[in-house]
C-alpha positions in Angstrom: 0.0 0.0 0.0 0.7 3.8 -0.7 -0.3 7.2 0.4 2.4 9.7 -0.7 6.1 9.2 -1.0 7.0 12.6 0.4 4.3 12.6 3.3 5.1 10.3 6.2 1.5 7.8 7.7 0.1 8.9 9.8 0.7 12.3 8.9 1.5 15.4 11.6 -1.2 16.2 13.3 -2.0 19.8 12.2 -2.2 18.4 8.6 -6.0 17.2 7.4 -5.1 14.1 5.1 -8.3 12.2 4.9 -6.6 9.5 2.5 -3.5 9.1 4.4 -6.0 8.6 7.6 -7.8 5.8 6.1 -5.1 4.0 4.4 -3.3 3.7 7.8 -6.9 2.3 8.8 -7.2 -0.2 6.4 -3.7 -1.1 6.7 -3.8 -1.9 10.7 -7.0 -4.0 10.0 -5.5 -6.1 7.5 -2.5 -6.8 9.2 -4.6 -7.4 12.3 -6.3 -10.3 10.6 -3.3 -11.9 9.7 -2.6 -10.6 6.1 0.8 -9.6 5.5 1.6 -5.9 4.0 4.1 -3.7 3.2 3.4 0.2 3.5 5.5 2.3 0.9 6.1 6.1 2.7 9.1 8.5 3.7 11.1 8.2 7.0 8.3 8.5 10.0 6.0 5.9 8.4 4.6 3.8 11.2 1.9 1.8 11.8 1.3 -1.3 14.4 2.1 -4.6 12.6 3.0 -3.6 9.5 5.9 -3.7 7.4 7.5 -0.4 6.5 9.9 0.5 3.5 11.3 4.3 2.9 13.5 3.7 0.1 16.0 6.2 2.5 13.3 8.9 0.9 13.1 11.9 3.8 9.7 13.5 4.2 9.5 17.0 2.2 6.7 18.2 4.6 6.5 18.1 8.1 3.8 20.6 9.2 0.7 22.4 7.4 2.1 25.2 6.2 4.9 23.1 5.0 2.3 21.3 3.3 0.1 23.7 2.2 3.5 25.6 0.3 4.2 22.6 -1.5 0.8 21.6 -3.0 0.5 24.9 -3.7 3.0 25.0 -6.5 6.3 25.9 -5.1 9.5 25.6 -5.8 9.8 21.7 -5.6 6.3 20.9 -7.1 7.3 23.2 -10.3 10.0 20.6 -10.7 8.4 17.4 -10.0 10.0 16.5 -6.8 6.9 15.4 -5.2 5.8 12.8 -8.0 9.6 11.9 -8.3 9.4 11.1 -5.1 6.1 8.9 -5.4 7.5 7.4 -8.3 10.3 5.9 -6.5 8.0 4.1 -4.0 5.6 2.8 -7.1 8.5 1.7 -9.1 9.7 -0.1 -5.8 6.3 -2.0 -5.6 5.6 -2.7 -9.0 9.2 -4.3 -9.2 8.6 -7.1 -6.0 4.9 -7.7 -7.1 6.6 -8.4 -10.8 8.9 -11.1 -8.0 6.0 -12.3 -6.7 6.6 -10.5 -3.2 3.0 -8.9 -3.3 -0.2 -10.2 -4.7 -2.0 -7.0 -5.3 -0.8 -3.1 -5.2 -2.9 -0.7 -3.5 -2.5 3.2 -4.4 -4.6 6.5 -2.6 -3.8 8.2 -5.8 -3.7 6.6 -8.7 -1.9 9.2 -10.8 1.0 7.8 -8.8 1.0 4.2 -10.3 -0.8 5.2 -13.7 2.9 5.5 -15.8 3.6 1.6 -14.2 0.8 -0.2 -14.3 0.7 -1.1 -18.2 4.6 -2.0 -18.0 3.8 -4.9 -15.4 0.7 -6.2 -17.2 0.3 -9.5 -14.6 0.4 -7.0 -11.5 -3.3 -6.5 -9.9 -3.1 -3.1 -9.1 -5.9 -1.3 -6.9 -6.8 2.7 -6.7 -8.9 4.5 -4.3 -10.6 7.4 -6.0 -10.6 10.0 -2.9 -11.2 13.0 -5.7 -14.1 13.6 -8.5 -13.2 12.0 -11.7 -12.9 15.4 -13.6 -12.3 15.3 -17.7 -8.6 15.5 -17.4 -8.7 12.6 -14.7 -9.9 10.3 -16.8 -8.1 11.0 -19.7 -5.2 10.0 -17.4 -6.7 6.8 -17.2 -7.7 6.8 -20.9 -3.9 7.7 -21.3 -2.5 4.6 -19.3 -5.3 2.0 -19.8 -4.5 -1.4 -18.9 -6.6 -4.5 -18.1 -5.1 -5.3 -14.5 -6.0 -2.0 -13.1 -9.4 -1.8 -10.8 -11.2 1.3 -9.6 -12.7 1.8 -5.7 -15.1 4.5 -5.5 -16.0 5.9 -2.2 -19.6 6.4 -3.4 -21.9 5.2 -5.7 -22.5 9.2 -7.4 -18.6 9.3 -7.9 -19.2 6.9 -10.5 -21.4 9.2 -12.9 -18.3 11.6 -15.0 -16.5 7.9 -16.1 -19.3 5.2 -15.6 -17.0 2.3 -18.5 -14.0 2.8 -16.0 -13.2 -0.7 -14.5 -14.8 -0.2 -10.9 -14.6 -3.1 -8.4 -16.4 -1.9 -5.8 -17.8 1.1 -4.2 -16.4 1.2 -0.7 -17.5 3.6 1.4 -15.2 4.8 4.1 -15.5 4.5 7.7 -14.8 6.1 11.1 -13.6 4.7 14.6 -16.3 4.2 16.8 -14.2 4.4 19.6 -12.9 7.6 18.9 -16.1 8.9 17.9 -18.3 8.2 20.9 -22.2 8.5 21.4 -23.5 11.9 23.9 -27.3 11.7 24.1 -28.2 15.0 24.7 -27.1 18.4 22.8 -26.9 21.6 23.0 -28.4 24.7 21.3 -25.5 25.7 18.4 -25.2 24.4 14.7 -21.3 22.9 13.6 -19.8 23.4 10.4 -16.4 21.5 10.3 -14.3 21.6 7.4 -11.5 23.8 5.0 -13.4 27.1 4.6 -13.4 26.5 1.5 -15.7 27.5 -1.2 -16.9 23.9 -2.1 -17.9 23.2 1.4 -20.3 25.8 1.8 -19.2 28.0 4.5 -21.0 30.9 3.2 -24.1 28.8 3.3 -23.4 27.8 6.7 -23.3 31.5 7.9 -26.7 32.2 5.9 -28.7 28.9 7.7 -27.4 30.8 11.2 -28.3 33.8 10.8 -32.0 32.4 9.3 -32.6 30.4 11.8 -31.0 32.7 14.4 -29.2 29.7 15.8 -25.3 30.2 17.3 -23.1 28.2 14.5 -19.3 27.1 15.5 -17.0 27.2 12.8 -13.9 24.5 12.4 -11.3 24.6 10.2 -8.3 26.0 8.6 -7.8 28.8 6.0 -5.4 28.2 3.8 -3.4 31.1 2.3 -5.3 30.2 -1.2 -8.3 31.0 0.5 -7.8 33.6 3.0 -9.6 36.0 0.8 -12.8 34.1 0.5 -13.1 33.7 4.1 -12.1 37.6 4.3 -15.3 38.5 2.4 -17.6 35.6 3.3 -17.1 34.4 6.7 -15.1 37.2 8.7 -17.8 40.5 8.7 -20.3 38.1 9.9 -18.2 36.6 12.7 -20.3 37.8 16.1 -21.3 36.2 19.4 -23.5 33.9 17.9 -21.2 32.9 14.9 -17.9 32.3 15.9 -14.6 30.8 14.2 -12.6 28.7 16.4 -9.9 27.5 14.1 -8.4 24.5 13.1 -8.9 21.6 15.6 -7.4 18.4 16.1 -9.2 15.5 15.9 -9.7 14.7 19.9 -10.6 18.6 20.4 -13.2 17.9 17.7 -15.2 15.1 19.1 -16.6 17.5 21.6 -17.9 20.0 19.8 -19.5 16.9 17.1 -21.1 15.5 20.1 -22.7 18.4 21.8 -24.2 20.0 18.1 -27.7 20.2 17.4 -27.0 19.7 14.2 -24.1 19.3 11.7 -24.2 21.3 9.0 -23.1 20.6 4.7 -24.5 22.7 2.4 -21.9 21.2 -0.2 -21.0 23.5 -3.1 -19.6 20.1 -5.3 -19.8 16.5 -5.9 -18.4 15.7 -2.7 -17.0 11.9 -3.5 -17.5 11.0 0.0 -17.4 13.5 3.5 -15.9 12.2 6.3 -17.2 14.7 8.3 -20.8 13.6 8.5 -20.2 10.1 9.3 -18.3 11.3 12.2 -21.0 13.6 13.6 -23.8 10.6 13.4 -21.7 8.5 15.0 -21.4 11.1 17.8 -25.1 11.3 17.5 -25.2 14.4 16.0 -27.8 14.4 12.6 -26.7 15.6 9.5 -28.1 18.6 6.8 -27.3 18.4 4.0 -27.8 19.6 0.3 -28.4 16.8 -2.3 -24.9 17.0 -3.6 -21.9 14.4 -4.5 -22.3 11.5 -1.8 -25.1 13.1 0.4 -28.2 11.1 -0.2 -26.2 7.8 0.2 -24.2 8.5 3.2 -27.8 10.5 5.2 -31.0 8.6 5.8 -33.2 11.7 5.1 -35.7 11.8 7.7 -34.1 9.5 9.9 -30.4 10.7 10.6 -30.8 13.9 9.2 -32.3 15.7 6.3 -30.9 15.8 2.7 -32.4 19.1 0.9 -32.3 21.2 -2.4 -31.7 24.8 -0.9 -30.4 26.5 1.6 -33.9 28.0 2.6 -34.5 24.0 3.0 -31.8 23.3 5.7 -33.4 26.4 7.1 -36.1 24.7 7.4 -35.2 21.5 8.5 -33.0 23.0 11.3 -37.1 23.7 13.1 -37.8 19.6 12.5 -34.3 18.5 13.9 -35.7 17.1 17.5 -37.4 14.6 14.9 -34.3 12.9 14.6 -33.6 10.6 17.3 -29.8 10.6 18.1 -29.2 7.0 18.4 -30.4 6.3 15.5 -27.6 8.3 13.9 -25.2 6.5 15.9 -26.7 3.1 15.0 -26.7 4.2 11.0 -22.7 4.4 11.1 -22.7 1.3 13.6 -24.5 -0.3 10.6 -23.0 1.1 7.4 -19.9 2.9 7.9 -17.6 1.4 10.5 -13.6 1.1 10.2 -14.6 -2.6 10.4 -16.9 -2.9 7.8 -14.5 -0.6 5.5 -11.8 -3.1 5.8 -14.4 -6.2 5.5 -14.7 -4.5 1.9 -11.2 -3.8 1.0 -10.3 -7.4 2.4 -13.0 -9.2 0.3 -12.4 -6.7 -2.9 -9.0 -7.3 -2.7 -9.5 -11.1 -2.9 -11.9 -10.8 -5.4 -8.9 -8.8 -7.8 -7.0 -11.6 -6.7 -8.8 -14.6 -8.1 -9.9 -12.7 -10.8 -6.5 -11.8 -12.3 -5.0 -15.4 -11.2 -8.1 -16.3 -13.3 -7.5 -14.6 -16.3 -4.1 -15.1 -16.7 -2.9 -17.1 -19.6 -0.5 -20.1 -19.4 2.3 -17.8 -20.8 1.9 -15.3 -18.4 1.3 -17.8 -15.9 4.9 -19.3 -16.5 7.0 -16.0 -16.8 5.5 -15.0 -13.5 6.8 -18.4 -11.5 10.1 -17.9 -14.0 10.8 -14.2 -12.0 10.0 -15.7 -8.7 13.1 -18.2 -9.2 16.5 -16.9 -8.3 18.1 -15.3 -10.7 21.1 -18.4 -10.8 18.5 -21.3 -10.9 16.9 -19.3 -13.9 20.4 -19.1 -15.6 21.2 -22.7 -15.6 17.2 -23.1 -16.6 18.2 -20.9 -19.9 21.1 -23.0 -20.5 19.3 -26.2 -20.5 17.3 -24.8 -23.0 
């Protein structure tokens, strides 16, 4: 498995990395089960149980703003050391699974793997889609199309821009119930959690407060990007009712989900998945939402929340909110969205690749592959006898 080559797992804590959070998820669960992995990352990698291999590669980030500068387009990214980086890692891991030291490949990002993947035709190699498919996405894929590469979406909507691409499951992600525990009773203030951002609908957010008149607490970091948008959107309106408390860690966080009346996502995009909201139901906080991206799959309207069409809507359903009873959004992610039954998927997708590609494999192909997996001297005195 991989995350990014220049971005240790689990990542510094002031950095919001929802792939690199659920890799190191599915990773732990796997290994706990008894499979054996190898996780491909930069010197700090760790994770209980698992096999680690840097390739020497140092981390190039270490904090947000570290972060933030380099996805941004500095210096480094206008010279491809982050993919260089990544590349190293894939190479790496195409190369043993080539040996026979992996069955399957598993990439968060699979512009990292894309270039590889048709060079090692008999490696099953898995992606993650964490992003929209957008046009120029896809024609990546179009780009490096091979038959042993297989799509995860995170929802079943992220599937509509590239429905022909080879999909082997829609896997949506799950939380920790553990860290996200049950509070029965709430308090009187609306949560928006997230990058201000334009896509997640902070400005929204601040118009459902101020209709409803309810206090709404604001979470999240502004990036330099967007420190302009927040500027003109979210600052002039910042009073005792609505008030911006910052970026949180996740154990800070947990309060504030808990003790919501409700959690709000007036969603601006085709939101692939939304951590977020699965987090506040399994606090027992109910969702609103617009019907947007992965909404309407991941919120039982009327029963863990309410999924709308305007923002005069979640208005609206902020006055029916007592309908929703609080366990039952706790129960919903108990049911559909644990870190359990996330890595139930991947462990039973991943098989599935498996036998599939062990399936469809020709006798040729078949050979070569237990040829490479013979040491390289036993393979020379094979060649001679020939």
């Amino acid at each position: 498995m991989m995350v990014r080559g220049y971005l240790p797992a689990p990542q510094p804590d002031d950095i919001i990395y929802a792939p690199s959070e659920l890799a190191v998820e599915i990773a732990k669960g796997l290994a706990e089960r008894g499979h054996e992995l190898t996780f491909f990352g930069p010197q700090g990698t760790h994770i209980p149980g698992v096999t680690i291999r840097t390739m020497r590669l140092r981390p190039l980030v270490h904090n947000q703003k570290e972060f933030s500068e380099l996805v941004g387009g500095n210096e480094k990214q206008r010279h491809y050391v982050p993919s260089l980086w990544d590349g190293k890692l894939a190479k790496a891991m195409f190369v043993g699974a080539s040996k026979g030291k992996y069955d399957i490949l598993h990439f968060e990002h699979p512009e990292v793997a894309l270039q590889y993947a048709p060079i090692f035709p008999e490696v099953p190699v898995a992606y993650t889609l964490n992003d929209p498919i957008y046009p120029w996405y896809r024609e990546l894929f179009d780009l490096y199309k091979s038959s042993n590469q297989h799509f995860f979406s995170v929802s079943n909507n992220q599937r509509r821009d590239a429905p022909d691409l080879t999909f082997a499951a829609t896997i949506y992600n799950g939380t920790d119930l553990k860290r996200f525990r049950f509070h029965g009773k709430h308090e009187d203030y609306l949560l928006f959690a997230g990058r201000i951002v334009p896509e997640k609908g902070i400005k929204e957010a601040v118009q459902v407060a101020q209709m409803t008149n309810h206090r709404l607490l604001i979470v999240g970091p502004v990036y330099e990007d967007h420190k302009e948008y927040f500027e003109q959107y979210v600052k002039p309106h910042l009073n005792d009712k609505i008030l911006y408390l910052g970026f949180m860690e996740q154990a800070q966080l947990v309060k504030y989900y808990q003790k919501a009346k409700a959690f709000l996502m007036p969603i601006q995009w085709e939101e692939p998945f939304g951590l977020a909201m699965i987090e506040s139901m399994a606090c027992g906080t109910p969702v609103i939402g617009l019907h947007r991206g992965s909404i309407p799959e991941v919120v039982a309207d009327g029963k863990t929340g309410f999924v709308v069409n305007t923002v005069h809507d979640m208005a609206d359903a902020v006055g029916k909110i007592d309908r929703i009873k609080r366990h039952d959004c706790r129960k919903h992610v108990e049911n559909y969205f644990s870190t359990k039954r996330m890595v139930d998927a991947y462990e039973a997708a991943f098989q599935a690749i498996i036998t599939q590609e062990a399936g469809s494999a020709t006798g040729a192909e078949r050979v070569r592959k237990k040829l490479r997996q013979i040491p390289a001297k036993i393979r020379s005195g094979l060649k001679k006898i020939k």
